[in-house]
N, C-alpha and C positions, 0 to 999 in steps of 0.2 A: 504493500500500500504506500510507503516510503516512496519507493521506486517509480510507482504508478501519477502521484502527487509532484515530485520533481519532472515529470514528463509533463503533466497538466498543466503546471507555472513555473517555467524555469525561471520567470522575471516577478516573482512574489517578493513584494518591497513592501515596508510602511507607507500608506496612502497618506500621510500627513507631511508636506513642503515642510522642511526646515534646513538652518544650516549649520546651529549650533545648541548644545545639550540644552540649553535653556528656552531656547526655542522649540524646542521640540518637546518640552515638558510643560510648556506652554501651551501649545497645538494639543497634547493629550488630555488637558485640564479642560479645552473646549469642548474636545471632541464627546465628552459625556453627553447623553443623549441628542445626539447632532450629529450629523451624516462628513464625512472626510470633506468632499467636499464643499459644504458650507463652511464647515472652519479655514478650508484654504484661501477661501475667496474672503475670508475677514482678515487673515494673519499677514499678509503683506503691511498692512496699513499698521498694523496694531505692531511688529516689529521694527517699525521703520519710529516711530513714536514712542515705543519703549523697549532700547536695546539692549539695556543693564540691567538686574535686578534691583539696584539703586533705583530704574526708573519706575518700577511695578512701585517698588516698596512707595517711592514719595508720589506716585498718581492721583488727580483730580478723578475722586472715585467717579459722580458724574461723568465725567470727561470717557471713563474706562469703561462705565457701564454699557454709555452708547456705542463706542466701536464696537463692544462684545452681544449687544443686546438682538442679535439676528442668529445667534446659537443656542439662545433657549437658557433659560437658569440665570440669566446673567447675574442677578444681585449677588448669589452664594458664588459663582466664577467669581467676579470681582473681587471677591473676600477672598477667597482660595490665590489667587494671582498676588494678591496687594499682602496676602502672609507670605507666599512665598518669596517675595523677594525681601522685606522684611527677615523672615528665618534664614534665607541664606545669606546674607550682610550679614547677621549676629553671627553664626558658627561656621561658614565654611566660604568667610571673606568674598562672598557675592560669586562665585562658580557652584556648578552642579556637581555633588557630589556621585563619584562611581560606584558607589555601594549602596548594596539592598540595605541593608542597615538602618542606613544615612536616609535616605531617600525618602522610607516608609513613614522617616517621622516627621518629613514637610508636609505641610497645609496644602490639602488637594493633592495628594500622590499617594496611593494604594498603592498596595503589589502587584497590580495588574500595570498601574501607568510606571512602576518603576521598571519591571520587566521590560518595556517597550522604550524606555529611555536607555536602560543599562543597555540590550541588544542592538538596538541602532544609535546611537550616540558613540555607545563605548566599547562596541563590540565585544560587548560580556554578554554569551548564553545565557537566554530566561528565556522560558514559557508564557505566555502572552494569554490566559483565559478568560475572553471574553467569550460573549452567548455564543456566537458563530462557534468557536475553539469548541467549546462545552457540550455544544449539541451536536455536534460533527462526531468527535471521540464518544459520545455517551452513544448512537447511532451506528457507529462501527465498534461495538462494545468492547473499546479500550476500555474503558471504566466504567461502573454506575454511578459512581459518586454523582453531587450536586455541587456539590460546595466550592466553588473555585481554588479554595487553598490543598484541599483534597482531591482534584482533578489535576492541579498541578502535578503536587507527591504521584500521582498514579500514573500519568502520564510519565513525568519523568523518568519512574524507574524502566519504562519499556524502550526510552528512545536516548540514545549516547548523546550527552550535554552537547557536544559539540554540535549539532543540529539542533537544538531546540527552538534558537532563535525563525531561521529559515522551515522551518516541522508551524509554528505560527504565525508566518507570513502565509502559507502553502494552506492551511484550516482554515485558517481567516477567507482569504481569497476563495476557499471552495464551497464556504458558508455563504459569501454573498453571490456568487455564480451559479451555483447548482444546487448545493443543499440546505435549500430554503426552512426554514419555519414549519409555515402551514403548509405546502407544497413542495416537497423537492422536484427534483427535473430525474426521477429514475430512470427514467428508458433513456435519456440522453446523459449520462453521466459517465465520466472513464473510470470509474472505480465501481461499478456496480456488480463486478463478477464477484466481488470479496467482500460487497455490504450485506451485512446478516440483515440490513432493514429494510432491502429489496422492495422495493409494494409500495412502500410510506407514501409514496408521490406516484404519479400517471407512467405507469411504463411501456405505453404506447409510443415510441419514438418519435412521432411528428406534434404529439400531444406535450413530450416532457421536450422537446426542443424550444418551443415559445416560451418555454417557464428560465432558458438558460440566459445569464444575462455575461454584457459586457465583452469590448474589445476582443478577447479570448473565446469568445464563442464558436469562431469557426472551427478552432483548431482542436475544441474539447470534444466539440462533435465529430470530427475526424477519428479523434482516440477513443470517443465510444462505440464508433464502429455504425455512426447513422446519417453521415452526413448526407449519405448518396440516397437516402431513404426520406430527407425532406425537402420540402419546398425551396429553395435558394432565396425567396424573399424571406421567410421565415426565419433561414441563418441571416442574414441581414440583419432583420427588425431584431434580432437575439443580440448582436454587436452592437446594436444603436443603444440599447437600455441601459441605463448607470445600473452599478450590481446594489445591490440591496443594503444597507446597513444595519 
């Protein structure tokens, strides 16, 4: 399934622009309930205006609200932004610390967003479990767990640290492309010979084909073995869709 998933997304990245650790701790702090890209299209602005964490910390809360106010939640983001760059001025002289440790205990950064800082920042291996990650593994019954801290530990012991980072790029990405929620895309899916949850979604190929989303579409449907089996407008309208968040 490793094998099959590195075939699927060889270019599985964090969907969040940034260019630096604080930036992109940033970008994850919006990204709570908000889609990748509506946080991209706010954060040019919003780091071009606040580049330090000196600038979060002394921010015209107003002022901060509005830039962020198009991502949902703002007043709590605001608070979360405006401590963390406060917390990191007091103990770690205004940089992003490289540790789980460190991380977990700034204002607005879980183990989910520090995973996603240490991995793409700092090129420290973590496990990234958001819903996508959770329901994808609980689905192909890596785990039952629930509990993100307990999907991690279970996950982990099956897959060598050194992939972990890119193992939740590659979930992620196949969470919002084919293994939807309410509907997965089963009959059009490259990993459906080894999913014990076969059925869950349409496995009708021309059926689970419209459910697949995103740039990648043509090529997944190639590896699931249906592309010659549906409409060519169909793959089309399938690459035109933003994947799902």
């Amino acid at each position: 399934m490793m094998r099959s998933l590195a075939e699927a997304y060889p270019d599985a990245h964090c969907e969040l622009n940034f260019s630096t650790p604080l930036q992109l701790a940033v970008a994850t702090i919006l990204s709570a309930q908000c889609t990748d890209k509506r946080v991209n299209e706010v954060t040019p602005k919003l780091f071009a205006r606040y580049p330090t964490a000196a600038d979060y910390a002394g921010a015209d809360r107003a002022e901060l609200e509005e830039l962020i106010r198009s991502t949902g939640f703002y007043r709590n983001k605001t608070s979360s932004l405006m401590g963390l760059g406060a917390a990191l001025l007091e103990r770690h002289g205004g940089e992003v610390p490289a540790r789980l440790d460190e991380l977990v205990k700034l204002p607005g950064i879980g183990r989910k967003t520090a995973n996603v800082i240490l991995g793409n920042a700092f090129d420290v291996p973590g496990l990234t479990v958001d819903t996508h990650f959770g329901r994808v593994v609980r689905r192909w019954a890596w785990t039952s767990e629930e509990e993100p801290d307990k999907v991690e530990r279970a996950v982990g012991e099956l897959i060598p640290r050194k992939e972990w980072t890119m193992l939740s790029h590659r979930l992620i990405f196949h969470g919002r492309r084919v293994c939807h929620a309410r509907k997965p895309a089963c009959g059009a899916c490259p990993l459906a010979r080894d999913c014990p949850s076969f059925g869950a979604g349409p496995t009708e190929p021309a059926e689970a084909a419209k459910l697949v989303r995103g740039p990648e579409a043509p090529r997944l449907l190639a590896l699931a073995g249906v592309a010659g089996e549906v409409p060519e407008k169909t793959v089309q309208q399938a690459a035109s869709k933003e994947p799902a968040q």
